[in-house]
Biopython code that builds the backbone (N, CA, C, O; Angstrom):
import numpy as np
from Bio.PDB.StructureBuilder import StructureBuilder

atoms = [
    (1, "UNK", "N", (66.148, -44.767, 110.820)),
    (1, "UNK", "CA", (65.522, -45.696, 111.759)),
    (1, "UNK", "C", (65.921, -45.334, 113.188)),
    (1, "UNK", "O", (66.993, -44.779, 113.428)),
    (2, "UNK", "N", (65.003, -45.672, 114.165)),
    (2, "UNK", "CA", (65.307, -45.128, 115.290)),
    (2, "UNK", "C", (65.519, -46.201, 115.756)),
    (2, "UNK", "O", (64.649, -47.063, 115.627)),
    (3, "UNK", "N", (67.259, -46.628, 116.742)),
    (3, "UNK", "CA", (67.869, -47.424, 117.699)),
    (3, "UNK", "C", (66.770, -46.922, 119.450)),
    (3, "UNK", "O", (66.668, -45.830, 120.010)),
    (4, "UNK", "N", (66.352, -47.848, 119.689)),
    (4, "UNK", "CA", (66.288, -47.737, 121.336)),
    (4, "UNK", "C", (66.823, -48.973, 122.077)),
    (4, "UNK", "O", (67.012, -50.066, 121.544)),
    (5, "UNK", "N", (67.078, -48.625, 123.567)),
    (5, "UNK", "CA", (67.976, -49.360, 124.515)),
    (5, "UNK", "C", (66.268, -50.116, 124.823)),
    (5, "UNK", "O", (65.145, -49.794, 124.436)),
    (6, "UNK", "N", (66.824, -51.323, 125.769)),
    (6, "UNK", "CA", (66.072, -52.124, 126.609)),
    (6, "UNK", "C", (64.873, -51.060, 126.916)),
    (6, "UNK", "O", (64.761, -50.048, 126.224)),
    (7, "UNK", "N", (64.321, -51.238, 127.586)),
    (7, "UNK", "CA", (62.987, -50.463, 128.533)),
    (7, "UNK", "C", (62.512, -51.570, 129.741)),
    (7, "UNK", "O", (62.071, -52.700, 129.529)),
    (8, "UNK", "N", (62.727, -50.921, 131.077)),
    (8, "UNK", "CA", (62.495, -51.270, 132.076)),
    (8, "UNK", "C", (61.439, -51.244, 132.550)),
    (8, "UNK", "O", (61.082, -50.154, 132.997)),
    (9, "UNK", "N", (60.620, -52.253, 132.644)),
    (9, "UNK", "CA", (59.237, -51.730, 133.065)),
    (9, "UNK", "C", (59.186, -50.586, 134.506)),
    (9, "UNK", "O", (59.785, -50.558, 135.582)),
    (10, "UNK", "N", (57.950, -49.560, 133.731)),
    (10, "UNK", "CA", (58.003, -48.656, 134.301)),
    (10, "UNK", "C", (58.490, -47.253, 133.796)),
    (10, "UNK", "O", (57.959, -46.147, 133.906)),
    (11, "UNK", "N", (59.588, -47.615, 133.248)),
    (11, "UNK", "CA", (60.834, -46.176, 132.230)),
    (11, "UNK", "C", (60.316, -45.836, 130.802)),
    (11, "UNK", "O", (61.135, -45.459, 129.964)),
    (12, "UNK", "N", (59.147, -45.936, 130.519)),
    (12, "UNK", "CA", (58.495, -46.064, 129.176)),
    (12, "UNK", "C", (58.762, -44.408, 129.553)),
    (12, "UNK", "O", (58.565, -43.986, 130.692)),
    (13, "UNK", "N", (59.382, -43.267, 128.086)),
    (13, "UNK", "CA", (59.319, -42.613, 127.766)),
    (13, "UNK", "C", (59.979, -42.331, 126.563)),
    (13, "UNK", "O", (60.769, -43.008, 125.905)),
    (14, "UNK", "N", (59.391, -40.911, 126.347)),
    (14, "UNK", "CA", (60.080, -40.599, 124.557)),
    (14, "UNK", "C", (61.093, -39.973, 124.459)),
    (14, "UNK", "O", (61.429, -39.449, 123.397)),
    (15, "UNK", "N", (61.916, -39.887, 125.755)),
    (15, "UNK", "CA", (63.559, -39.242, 125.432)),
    (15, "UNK", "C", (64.121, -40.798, 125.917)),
    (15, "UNK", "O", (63.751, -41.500, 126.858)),
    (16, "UNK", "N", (65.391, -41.080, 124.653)),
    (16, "UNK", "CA", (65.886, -42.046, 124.988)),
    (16, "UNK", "C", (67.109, -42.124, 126.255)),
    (16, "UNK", "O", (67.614, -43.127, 126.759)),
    (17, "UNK", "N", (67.370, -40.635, 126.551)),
    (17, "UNK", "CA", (68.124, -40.537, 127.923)),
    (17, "UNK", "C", (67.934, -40.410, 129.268)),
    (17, "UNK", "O", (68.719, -40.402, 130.216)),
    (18, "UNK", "N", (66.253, -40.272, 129.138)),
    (18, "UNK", "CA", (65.366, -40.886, 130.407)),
    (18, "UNK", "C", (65.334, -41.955, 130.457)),
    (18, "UNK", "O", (65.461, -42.474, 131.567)),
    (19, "UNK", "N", (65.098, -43.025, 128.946)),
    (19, "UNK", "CA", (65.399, -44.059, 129.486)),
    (19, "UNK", "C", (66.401, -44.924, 129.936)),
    (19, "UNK", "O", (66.489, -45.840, 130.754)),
    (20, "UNK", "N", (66.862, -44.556, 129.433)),
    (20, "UNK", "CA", (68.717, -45.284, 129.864)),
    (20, "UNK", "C", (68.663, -44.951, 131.131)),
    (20, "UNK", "O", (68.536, -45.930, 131.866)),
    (21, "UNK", "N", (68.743, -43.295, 132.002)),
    (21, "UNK", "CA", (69.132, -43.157, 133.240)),
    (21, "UNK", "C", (68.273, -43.844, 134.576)),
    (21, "UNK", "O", (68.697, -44.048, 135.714)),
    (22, "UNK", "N", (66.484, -44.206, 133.825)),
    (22, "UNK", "CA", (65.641, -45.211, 134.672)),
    (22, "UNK", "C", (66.117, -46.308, 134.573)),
    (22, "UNK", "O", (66.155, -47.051, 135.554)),
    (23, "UNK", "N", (66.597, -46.680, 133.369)),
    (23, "UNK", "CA", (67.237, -48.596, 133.258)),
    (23, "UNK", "C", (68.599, -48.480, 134.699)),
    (23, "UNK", "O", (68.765, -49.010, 135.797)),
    (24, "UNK", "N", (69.163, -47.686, 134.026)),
    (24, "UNK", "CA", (70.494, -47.464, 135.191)),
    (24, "UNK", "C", (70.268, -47.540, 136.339)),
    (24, "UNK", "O", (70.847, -48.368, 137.043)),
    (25, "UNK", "N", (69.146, -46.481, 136.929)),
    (25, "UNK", "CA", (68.713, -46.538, 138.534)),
    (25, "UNK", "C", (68.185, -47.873, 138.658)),
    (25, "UNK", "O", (68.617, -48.713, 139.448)),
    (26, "UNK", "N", (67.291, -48.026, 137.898)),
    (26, "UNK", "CA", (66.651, -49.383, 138.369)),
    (26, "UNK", "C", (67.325, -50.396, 138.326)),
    (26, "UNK", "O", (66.883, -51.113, 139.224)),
    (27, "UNK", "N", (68.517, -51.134, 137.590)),
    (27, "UNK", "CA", (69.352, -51.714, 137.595)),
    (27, "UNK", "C", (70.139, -51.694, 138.838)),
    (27, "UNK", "O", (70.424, -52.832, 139.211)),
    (28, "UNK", "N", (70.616, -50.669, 139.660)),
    (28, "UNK", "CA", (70.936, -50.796, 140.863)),
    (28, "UNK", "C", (70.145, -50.932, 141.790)),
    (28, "UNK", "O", (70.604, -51.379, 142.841)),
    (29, "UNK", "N", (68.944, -50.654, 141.728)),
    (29, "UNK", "CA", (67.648, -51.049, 142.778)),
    (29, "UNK", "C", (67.744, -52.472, 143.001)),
    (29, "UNK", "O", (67.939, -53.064, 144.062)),
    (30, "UNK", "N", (67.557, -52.985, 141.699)),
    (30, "UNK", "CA", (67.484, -54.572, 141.664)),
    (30, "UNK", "C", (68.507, -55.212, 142.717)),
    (30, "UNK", "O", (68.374, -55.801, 143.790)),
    (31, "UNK", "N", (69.650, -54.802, 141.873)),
    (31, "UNK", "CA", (70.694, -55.275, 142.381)),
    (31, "UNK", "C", (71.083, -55.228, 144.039)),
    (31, "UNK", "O", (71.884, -55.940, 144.645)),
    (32, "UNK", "N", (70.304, -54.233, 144.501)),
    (32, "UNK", "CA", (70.766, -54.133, 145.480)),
    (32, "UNK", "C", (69.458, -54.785, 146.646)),
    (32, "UNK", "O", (69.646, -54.945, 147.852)),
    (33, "UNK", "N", (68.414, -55.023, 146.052)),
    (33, "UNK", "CA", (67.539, -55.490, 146.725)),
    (33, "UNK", "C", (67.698, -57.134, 146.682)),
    (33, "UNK", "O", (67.250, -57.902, 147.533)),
    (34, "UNK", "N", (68.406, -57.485, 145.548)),
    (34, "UNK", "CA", (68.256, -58.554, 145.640)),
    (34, "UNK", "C", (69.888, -59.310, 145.956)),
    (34, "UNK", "O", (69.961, -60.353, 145.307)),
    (35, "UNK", "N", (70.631, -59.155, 146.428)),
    (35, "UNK", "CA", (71.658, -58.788, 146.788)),
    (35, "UNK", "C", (72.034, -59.787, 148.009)),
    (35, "UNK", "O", (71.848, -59.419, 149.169)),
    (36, "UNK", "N", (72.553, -61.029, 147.715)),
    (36, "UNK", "CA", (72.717, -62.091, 148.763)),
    (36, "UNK", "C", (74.099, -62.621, 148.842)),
    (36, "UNK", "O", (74.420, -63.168, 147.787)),
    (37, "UNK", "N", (74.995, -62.637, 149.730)),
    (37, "UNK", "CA", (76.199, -63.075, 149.686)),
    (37, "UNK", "C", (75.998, -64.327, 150.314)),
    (37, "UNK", "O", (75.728, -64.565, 151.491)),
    (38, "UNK", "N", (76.155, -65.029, 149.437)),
    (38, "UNK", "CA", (76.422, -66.728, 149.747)),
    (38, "UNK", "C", (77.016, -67.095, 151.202)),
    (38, "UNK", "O", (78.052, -66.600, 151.646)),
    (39, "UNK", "N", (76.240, -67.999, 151.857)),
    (39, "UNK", "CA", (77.044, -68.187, 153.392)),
    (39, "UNK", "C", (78.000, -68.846, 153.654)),
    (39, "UNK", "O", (78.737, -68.692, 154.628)),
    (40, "UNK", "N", (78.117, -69.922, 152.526)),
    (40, "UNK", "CA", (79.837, -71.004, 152.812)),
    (40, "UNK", "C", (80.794, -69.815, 152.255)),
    (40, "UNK", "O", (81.744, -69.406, 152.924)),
    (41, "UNK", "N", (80.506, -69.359, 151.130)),
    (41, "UNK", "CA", (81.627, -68.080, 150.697)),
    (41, "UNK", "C", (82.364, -67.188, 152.208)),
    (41, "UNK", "O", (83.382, -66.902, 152.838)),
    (42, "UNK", "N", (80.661, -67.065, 152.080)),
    (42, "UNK", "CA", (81.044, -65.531, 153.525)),
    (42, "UNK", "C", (81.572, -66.005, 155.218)),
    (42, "UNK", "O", (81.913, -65.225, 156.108)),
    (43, "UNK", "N", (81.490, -67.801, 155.305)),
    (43, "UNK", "CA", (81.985, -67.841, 156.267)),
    (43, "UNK", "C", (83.531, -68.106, 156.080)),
    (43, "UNK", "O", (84.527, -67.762, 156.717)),
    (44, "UNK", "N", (83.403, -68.564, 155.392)),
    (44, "UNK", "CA", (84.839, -68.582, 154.684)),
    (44, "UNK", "C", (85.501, -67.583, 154.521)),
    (44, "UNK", "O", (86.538, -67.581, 155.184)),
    (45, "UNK", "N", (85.268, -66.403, 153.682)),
    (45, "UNK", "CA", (85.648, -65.194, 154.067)),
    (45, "UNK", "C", (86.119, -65.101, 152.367)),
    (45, "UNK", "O", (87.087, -64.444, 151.987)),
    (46, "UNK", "N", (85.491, -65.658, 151.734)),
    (46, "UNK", "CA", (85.795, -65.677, 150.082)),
    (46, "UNK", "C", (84.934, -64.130, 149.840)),
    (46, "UNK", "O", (83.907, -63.638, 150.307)),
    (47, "UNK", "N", (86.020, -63.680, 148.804)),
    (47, "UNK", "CA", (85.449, -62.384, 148.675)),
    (47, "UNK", "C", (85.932, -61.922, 147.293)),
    (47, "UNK", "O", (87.051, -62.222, 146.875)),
    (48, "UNK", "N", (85.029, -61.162, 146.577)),
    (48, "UNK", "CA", (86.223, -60.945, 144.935)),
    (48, "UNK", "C", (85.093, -60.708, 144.390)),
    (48, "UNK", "O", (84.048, -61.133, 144.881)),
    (49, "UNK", "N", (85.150, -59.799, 142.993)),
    (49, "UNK", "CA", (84.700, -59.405, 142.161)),
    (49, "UNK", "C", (83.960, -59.963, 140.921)),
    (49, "UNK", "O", (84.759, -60.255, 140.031)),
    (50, "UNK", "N", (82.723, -60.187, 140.617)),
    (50, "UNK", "CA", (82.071, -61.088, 139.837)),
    (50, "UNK", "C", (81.611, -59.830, 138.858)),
    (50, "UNK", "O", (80.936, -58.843, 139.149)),
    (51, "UNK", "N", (82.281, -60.252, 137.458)),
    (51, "UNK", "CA", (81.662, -59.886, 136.419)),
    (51, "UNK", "C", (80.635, -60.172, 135.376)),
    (51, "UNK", "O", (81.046, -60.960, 134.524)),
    (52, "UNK", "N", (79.670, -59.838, 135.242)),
    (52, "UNK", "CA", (78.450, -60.571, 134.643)),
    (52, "UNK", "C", (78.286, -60.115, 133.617)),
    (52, "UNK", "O", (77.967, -58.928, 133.551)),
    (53, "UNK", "N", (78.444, -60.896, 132.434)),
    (53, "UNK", "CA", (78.279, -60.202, 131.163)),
    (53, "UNK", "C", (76.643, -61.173, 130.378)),
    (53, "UNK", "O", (76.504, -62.394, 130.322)),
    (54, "UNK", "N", (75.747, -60.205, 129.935)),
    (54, "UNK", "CA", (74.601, -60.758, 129.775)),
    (54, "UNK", "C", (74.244, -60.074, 128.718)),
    (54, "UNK", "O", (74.806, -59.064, 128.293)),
    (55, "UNK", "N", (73.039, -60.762, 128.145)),
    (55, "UNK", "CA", (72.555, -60.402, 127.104)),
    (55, "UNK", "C", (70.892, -60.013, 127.508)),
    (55, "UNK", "O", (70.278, -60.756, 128.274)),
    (56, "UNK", "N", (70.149, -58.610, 126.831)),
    (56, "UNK", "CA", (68.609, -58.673, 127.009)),
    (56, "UNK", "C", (68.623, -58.905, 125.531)),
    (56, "UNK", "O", (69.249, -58.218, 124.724)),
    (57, "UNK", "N", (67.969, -59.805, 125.290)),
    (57, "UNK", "CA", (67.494, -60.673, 124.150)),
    (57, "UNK", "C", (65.870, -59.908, 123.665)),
    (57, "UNK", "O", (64.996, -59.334, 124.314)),
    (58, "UNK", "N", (66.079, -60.350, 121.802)),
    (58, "UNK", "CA", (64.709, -60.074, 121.372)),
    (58, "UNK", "C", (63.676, -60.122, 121.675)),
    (58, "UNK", "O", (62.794, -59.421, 121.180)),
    (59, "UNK", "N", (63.441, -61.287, 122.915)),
    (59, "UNK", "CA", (62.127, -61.030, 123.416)),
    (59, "UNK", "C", (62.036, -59.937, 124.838)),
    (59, "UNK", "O", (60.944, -59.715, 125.361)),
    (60, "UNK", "N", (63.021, -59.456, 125.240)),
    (60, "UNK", "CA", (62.967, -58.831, 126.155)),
    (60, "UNK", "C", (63.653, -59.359, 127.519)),
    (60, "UNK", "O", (63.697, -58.689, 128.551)),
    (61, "UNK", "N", (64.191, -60.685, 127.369)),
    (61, "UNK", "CA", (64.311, -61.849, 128.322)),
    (61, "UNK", "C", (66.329, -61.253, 128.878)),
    (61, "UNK", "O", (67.001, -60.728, 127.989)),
    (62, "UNK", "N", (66.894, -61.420, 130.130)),
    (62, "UNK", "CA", (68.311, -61.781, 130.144)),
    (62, "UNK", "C", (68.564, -62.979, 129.775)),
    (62, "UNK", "O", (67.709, -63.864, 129.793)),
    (63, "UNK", "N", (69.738, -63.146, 129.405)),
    (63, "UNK", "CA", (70.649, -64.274, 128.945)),
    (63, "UNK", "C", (71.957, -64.218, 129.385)),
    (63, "UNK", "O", (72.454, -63.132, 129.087)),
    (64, "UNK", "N", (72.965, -65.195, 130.172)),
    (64, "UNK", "CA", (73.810, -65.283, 130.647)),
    (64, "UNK", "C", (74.788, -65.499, 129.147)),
    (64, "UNK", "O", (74.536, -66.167, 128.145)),
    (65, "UNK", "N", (75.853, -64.727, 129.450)),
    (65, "UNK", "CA", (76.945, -65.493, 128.239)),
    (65, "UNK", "C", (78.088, -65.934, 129.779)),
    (65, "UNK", "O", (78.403, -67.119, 129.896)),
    (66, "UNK", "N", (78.501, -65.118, 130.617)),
    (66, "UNK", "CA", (79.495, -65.780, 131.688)),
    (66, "UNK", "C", (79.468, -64.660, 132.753)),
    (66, "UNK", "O", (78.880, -63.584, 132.645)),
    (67, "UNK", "N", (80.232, -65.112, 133.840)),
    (67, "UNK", "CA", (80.377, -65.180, 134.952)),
    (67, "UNK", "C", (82.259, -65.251, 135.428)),
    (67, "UNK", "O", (82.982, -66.239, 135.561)),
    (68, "UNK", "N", (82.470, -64.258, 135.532)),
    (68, "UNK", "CA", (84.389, -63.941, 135.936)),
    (68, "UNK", "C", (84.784, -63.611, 137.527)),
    (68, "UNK", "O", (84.096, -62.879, 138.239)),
    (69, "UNK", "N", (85.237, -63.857, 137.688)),
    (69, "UNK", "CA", (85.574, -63.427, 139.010)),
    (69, "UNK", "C", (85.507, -64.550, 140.239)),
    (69, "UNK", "O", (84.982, -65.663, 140.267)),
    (70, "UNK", "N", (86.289, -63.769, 141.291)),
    (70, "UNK", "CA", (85.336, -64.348, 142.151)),
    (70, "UNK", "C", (85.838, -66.377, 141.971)),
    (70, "UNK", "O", (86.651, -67.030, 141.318)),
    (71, "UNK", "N", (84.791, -66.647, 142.964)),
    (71, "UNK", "CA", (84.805, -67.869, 142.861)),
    (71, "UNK", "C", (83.317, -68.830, 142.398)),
    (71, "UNK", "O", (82.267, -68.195, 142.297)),
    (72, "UNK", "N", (83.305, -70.099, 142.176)),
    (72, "UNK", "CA", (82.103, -70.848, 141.367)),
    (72, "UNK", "C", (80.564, -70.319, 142.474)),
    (72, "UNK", "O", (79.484, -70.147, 141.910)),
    (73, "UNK", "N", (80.684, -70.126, 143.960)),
    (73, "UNK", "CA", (79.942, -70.078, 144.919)),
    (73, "UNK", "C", (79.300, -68.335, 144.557)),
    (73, "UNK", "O", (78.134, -67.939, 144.547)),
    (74, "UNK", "N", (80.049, -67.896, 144.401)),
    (74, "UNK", "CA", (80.087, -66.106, 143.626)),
    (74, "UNK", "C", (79.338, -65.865, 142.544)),
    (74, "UNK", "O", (78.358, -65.137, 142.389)),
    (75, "UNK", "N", (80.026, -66.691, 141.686)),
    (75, "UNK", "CA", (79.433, -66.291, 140.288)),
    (75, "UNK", "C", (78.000, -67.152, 140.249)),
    (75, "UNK", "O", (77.175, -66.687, 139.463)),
    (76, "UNK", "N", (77.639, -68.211, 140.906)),
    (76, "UNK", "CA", (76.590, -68.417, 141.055)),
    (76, "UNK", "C", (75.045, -67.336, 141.523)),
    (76, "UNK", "O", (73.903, -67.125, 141.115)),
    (77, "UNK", "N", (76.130, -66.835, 142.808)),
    (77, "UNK", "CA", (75.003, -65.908, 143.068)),
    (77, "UNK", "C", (74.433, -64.670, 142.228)),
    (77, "UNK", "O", (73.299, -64.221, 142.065)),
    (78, "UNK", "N", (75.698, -64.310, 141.767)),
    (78, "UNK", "CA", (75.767, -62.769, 140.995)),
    (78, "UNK", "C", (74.888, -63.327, 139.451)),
    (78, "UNK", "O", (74.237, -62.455, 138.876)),
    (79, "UNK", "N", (74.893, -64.136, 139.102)),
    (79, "UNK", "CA", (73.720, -64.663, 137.927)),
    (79, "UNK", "C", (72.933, -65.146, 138.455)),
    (79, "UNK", "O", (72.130, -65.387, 137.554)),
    (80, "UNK", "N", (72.464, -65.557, 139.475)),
    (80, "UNK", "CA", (70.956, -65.250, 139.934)),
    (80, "UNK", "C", (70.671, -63.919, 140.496)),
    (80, "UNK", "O", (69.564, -63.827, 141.027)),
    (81, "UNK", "N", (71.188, -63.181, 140.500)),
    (81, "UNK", "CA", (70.258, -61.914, 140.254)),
    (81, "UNK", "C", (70.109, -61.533, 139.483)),
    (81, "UNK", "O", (69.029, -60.986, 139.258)),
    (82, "UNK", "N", (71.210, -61.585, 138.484)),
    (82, "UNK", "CA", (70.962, -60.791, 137.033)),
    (82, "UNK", "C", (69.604, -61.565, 136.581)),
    (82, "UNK", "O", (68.485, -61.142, 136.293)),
    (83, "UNK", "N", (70.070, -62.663, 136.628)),
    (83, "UNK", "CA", (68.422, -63.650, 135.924)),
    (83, "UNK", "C", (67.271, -63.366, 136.328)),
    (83, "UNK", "O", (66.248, -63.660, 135.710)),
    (84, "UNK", "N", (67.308, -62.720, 137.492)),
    (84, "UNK", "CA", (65.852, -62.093, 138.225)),
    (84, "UNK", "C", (65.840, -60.789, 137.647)),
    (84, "UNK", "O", (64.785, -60.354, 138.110)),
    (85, "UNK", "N", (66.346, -59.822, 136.897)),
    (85, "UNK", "CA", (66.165, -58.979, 136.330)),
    (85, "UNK", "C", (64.648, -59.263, 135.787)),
    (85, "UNK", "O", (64.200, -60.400, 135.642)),
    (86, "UNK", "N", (63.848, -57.934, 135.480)),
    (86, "UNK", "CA", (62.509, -58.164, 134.542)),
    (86, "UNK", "C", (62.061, -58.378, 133.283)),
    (86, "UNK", "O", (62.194, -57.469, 132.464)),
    (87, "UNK", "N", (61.531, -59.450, 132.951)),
    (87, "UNK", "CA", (61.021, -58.961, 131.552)),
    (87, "UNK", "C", (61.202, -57.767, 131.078)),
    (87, "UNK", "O", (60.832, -57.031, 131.993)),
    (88, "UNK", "N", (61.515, -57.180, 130.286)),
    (88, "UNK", "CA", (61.696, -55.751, 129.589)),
    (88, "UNK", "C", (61.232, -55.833, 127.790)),
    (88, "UNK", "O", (61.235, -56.885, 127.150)),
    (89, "UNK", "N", (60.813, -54.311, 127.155)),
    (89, "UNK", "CA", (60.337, -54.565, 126.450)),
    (89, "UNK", "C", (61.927, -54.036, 125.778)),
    (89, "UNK", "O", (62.619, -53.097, 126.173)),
    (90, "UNK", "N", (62.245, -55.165, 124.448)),
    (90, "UNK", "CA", (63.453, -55.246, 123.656)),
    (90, "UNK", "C", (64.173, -54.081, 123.063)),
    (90, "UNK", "O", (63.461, -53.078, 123.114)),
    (91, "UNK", "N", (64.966, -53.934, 122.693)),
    (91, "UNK", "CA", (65.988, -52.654, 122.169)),
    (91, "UNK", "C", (65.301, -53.474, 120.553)),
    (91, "UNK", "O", (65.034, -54.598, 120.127)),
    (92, "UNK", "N", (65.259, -51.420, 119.918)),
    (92, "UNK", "CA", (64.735, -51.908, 118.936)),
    (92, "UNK", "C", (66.618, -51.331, 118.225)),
    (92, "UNK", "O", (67.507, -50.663, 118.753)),
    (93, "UNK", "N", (66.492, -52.130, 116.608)),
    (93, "UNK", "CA", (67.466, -51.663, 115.918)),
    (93, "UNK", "C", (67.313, -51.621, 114.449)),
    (93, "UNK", "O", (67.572, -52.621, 113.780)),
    (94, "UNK", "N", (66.851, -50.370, 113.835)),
    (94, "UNK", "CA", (66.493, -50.744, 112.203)),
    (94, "UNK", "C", (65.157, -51.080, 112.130)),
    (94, "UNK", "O", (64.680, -51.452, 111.058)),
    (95, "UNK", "N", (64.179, -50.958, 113.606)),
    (95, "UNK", "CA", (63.230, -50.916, 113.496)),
    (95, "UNK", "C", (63.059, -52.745, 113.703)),
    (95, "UNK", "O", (62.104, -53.312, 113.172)),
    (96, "UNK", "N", (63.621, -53.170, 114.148)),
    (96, "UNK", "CA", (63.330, -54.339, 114.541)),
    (96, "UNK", "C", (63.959, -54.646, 116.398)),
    (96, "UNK", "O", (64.577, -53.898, 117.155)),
    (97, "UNK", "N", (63.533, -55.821, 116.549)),
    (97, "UNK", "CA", (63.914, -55.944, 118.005)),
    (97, "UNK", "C", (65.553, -56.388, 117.616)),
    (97, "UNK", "O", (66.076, -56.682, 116.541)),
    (98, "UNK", "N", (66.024, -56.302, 118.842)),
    (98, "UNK", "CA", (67.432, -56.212, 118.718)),
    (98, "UNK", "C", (68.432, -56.706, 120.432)),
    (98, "UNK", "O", (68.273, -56.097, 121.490)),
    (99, "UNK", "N", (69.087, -57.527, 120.303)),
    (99, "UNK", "CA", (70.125, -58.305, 121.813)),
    (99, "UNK", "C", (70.613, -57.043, 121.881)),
    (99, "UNK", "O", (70.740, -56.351, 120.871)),
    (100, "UNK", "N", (70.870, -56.710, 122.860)),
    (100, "UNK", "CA", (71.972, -55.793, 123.693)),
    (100, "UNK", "C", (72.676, -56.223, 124.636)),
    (100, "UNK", "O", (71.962, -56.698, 125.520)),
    (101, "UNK", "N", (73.937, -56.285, 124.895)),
    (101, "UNK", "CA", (74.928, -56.820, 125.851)),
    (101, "UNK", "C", (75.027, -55.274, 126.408)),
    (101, "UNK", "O", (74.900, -54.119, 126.002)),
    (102, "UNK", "N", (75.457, -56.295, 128.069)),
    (102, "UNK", "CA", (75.867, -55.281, 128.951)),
    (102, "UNK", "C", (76.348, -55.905, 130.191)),
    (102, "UNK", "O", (75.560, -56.681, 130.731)),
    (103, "UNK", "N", (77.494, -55.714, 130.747)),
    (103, "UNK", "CA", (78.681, -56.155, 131.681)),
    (103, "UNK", "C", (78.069, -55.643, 133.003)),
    (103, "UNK", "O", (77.449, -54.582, 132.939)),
    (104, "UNK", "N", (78.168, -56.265, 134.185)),
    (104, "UNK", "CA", (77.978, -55.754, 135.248)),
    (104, "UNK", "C", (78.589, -55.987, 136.569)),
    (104, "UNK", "O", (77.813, -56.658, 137.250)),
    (105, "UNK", "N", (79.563, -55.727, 137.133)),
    (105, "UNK", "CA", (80.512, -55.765, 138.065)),
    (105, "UNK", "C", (79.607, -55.904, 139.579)),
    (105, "UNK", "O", (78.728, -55.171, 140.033)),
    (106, "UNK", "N", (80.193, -57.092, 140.096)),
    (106, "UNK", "CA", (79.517, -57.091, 141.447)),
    (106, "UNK", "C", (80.502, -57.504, 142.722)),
    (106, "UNK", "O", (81.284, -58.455, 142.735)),
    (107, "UNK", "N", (80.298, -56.685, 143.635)),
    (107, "UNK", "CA", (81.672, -56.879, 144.362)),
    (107, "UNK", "C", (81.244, -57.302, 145.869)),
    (107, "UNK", "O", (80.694, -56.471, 146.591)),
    (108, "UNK", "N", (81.462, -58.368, 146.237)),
    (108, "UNK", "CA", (81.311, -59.227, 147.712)),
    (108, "UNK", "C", (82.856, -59.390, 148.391)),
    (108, "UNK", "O", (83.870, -60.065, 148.211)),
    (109, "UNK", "N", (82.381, -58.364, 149.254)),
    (109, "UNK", "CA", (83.405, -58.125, 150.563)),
    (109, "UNK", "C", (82.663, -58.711, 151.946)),
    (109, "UNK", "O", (81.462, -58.653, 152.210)),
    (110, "UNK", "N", (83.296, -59.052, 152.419)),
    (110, "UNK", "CA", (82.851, -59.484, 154.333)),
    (110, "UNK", "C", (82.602, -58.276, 155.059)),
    (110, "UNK", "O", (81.548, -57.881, 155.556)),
    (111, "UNK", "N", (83.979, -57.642, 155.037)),
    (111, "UNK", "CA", (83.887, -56.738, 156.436)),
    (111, "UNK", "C", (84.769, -57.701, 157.343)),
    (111, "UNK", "O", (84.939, -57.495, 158.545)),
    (112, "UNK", "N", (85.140, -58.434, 156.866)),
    (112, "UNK", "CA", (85.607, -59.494, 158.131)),
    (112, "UNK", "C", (87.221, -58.541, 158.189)),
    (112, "UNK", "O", (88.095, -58.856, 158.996)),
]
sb = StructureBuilder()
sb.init_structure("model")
sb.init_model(0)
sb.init_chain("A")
sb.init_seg("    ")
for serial, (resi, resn, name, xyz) in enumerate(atoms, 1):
    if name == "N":
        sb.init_residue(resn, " ", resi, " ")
    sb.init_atom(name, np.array(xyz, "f"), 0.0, 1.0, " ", f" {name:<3s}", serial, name[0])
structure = sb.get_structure()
């Protein structure tokens, strides 16, 4: 049976290490386009590392399991982007659709 990862709309191909390395780029595209440091945090000067551990689910959908780091104003933001991630079409496994977890480190510094 053939295992495949998520698929990003757009990364549709038949090597599964094209697709992973389009999920990857595009995963930082996102991230970085959508990419907002909270303003009571940032006037404040709150700054720290938010770990996002999520799930792309059978239908293709993210799913939050948590949010580390950082503070409640932080981890708020850093799961609304992940949640804006796209629809994607599901990781198959055994020939069926299949959850895939995957961790994602997000780091809000000032500059101050």
């Amino acid at each position: 049976m053939k295992e495949t990862a998520p698929v990003w709309p757009g990364c549709e191909s038949d090597s599964p290490a094209k697709i992973s390395a389009c999920f990857n780029k595009m995963l930082v595209k996102h991230i970085q386009k959508n990419f907002k440091y909270p303003a009571a945090e940032y006037k404040k000067n709150i700054q720290g590392e938010v770990v996002v551990d999520f799930n792309i689910n059978t239908k293709g959908v993210v799913e939050i399991n948590s949010a580390t780091g950082g503070n409640k104003g932080l981890q708020d933001a850093a799961k609304k982007i992940i949640l804006s991630i796209p629809k994607m079409r599901p990781g198959m496994f055994g020939g069926k659709p299949s959850t895939v977890p995957y961790i994602v480190p997000l780091n809000y510094k000032t500059g101050k």
